[in-house]
N, C-alpha and C positions, 0 to 999 in steps of 0.2 A: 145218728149212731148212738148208742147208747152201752154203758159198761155196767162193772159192778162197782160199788163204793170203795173205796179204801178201805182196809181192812176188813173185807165180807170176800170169802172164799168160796169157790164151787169144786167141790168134790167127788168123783163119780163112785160110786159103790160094786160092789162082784157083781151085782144082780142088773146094770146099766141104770137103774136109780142113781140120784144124786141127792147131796145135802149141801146146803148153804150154810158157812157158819160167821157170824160178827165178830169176828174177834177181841174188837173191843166192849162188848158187854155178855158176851158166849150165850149170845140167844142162838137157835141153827132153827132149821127150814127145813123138811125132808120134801124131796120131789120123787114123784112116780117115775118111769123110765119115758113117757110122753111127757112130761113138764120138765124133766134134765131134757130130752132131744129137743124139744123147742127150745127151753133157754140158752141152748149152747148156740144152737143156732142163730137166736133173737142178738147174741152177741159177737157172734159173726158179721151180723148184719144183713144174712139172707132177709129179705123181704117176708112178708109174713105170709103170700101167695101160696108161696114156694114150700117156706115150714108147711104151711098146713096139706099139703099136696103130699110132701112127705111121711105127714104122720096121719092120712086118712085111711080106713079102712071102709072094710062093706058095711053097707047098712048105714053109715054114718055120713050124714048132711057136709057141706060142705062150710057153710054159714054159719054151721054147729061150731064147730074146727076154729074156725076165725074167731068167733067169739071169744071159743075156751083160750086163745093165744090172745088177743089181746084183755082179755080178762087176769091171765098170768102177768103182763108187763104191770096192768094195772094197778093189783096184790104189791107185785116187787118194787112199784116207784111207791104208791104207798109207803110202805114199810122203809123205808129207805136203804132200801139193798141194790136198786137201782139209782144209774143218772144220767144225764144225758152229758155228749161230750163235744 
């Protein structure tokens, strides 16, 4: 299971985008409205199966999906806006 950092907030926008903001050094993050529904979910602890299942459409691979999600955790534990709990 994994969270967000202390002090690193998710925020959802009018438009279903979200932003991440540090508060302790007020870097922020903008997500599309697929990278806030993953991460919200990612923090949930839905399985990544399942997000991607959720956020697939036509035309687009399924492996595609998986990647782009854990390509996002990857980004976020990077950055350290992510951690495990």
């Amino acid at each position: 299971m994994v969270s967000l950092r202390e002090n690193v907030v998710l925020t959802e926008s009018s438009d279903g985008s979200g932003v991440l903001l540090d508060e302790k050094d007020g870097a922020y993050w903008q997500l599309n409205y697929t990278g806030f529904s993953a991460l919200k979910q990612i923090l949930e602890g839905v399985p990544e199966s399942e997000i991607a299942k959720s956020l697939i459409r036509p035309n687009v691979d399924m492996t595609e999906v998986l990647q782009d999600i854990g390509a996002l955790k990857e980004q976020l534990f990077e950055n350290g806006l992510l951690v495990n709990r």
